[in-house]
LODO-376516 format. One record per atom (N, C-alpha, C, CB): y, x, z; residue in one letter. Coordinates in steps of 0.02 Angstrom, whole numbers, padded with zeros to 5 digits, always signed. Glycine has a CB too. Example, Ala and Ser with C-alpha at 12.3 -4.5 7.8 and 13.67 -1.06 7.14 Angstrom:
BEGIN
-00284+00660+00390A;-00225+00615+00390A;-00165+00660+00390A;-00224+00565+00452A;-00112+00642+00354S;-00053+00684+00357S;+00002+00645+00394S;-00030+00704+00286S;
This chain:
BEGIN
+05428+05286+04923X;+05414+05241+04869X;+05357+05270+04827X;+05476+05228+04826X;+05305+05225+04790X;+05257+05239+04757X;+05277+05238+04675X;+05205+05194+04780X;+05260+05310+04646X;+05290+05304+04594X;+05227+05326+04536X;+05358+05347+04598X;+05244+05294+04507X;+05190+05305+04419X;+05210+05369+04386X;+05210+05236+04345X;+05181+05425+04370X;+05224+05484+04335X;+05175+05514+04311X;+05270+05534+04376X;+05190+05595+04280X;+05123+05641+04262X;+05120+05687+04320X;+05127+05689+04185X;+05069+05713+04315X;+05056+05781+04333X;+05037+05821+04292X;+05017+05788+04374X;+05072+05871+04280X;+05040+05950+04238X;+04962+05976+04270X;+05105+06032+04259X;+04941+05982+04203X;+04871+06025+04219X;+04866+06075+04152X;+04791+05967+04227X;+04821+06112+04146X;+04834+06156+04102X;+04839+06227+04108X;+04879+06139+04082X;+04840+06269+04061X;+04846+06315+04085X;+04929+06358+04052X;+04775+06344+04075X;+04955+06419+04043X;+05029+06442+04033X;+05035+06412+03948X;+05042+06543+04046X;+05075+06383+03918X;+05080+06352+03871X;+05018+06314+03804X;+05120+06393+03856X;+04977+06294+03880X;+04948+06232+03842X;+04922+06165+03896X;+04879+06263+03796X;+04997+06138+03905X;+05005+06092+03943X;+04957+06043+03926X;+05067+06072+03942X;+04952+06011+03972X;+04913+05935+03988X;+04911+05892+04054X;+04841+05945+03980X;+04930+05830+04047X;+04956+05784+04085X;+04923+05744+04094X;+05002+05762+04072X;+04901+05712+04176X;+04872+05657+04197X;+04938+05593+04210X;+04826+05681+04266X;+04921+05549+04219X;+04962+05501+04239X;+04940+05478+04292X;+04973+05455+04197X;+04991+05482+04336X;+04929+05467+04417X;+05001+05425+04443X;+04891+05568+04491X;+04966+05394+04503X;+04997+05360+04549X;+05006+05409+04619X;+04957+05294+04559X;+05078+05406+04625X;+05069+05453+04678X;+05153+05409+04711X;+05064+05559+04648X;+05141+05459+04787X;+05200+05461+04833X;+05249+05504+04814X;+05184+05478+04898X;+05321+05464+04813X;+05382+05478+04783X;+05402+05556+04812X;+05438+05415+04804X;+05392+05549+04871X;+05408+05625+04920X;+05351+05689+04889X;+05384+05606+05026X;+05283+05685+04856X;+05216+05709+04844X;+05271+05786+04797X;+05145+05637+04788X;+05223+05839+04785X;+05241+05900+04750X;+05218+05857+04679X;+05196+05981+04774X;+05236+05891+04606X;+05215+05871+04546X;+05144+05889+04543X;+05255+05899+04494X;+05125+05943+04558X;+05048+05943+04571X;+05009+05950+04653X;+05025+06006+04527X;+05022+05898+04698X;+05010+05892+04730X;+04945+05822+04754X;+05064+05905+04740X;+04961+05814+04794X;+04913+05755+04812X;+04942+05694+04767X;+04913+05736+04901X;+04882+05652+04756X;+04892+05589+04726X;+04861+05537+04732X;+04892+05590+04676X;+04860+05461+04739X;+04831+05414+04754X;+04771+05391+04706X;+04878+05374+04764X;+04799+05405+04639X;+04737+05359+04604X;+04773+05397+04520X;+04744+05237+04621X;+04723+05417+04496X;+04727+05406+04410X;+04715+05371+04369X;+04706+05432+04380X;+04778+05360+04325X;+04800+05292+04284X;+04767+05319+04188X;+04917+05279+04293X;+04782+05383+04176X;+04748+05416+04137X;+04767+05482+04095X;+04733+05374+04104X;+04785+05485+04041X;+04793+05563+04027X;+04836+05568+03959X;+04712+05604+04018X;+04861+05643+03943X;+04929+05635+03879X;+04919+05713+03880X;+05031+05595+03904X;+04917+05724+03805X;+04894+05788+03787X;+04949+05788+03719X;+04799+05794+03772X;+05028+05815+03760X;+05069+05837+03719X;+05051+05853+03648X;+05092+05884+03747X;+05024+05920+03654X;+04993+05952+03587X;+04962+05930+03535X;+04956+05988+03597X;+04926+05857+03547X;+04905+05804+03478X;+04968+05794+03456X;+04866+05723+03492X;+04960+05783+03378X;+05001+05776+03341X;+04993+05723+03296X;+05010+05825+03317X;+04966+05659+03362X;+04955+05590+03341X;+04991+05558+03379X;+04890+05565+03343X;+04996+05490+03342X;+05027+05437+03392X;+04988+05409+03466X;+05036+05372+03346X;+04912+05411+03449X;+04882+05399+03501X;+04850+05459+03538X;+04842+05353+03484X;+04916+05514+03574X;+04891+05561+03615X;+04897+05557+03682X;+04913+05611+03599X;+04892+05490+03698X;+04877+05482+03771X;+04836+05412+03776X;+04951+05481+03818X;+04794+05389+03840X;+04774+05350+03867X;+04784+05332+03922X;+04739+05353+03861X;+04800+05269+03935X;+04822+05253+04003X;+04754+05183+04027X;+04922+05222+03996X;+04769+05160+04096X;+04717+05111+04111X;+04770+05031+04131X;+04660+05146+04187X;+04805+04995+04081X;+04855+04935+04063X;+04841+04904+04139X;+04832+04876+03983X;+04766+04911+04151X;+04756+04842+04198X;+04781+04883+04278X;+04651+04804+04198X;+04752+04957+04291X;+04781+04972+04345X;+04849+04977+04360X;+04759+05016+04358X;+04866+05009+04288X;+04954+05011+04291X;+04993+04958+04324X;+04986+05010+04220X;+04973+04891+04282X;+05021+04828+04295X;+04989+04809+04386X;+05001+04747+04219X;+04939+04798+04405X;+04933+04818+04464X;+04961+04863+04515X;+04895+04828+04460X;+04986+04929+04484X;+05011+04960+04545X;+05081+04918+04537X;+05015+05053+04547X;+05094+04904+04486X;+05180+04905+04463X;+05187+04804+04523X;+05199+04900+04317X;+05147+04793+04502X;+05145+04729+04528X;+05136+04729+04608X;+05088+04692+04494X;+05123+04795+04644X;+05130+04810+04709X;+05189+04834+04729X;+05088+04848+04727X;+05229+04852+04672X;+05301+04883+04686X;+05285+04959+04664X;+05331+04875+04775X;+05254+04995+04651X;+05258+05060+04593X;+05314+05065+04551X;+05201+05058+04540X;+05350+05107+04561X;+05398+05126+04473X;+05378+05180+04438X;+05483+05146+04478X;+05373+05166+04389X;+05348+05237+04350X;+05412+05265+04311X;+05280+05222+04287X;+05394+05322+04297X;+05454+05363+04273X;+05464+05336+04191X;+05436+05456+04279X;+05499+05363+04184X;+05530+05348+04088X;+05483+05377+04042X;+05614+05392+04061X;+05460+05425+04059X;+05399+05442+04017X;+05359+05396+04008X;+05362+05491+04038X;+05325+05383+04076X;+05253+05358+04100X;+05296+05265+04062X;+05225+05374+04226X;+05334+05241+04080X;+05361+05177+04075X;+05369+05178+03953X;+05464+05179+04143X;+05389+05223+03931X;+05371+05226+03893X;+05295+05213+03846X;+05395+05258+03903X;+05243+05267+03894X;+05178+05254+03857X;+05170+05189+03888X;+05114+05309+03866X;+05160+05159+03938X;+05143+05104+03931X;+05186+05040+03892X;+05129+05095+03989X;+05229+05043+03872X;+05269+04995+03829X;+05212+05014+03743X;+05379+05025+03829X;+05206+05076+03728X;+05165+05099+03672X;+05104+05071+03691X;+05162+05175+03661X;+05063+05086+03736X;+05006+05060+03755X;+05011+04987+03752X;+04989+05083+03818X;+05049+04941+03746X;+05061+04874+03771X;+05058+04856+03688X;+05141+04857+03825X;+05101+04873+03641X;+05109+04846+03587X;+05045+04886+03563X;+05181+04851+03552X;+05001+04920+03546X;+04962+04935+03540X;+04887+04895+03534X;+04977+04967+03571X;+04894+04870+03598X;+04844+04817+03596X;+04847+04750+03597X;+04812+04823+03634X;+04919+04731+03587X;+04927+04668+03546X;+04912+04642+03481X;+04974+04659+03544X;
């Protein structure tokens, strides 16, 4: 199954996260299909991530599930730009 999630990048405690589309079976930093966009824990704003609404609902609309995180920012991302 194709799933919506992060990947860690970064280096030893100063994390940073892509949001990628990847294969359910894939390592957390392993291969990935496509990047959706990025989340940088360490802001200490509401808007510390960016995502791309139109690819998201596209993968999701192919059958993608994204994790609770990732399903989170985009619900934020969603009211956001309403």
């Amino acid at each position: 199954m194709v799933k919506i999630r992060l990947r860690r990048e970064g280096t030893k405690d100063r994390p940073y996260y892509r949001i990628i589309v990847a294969d359910g079976r894939a390592r957390r930093e392993g291969a990935f299909i496509e990047q959706l966009g990025t989340y940088d824990p360490l802001v200490d704003k509401a808007d510390n991530f960016s995502i791309d609404l139109e690819k998201a609902d596209a993968w999701i609309a192919k059958g993608a599930q994204p994790s609770e995180t990732v399903r989170s920012m985009i619900k934020k991302a969603r009211q956001a730009s309403a």
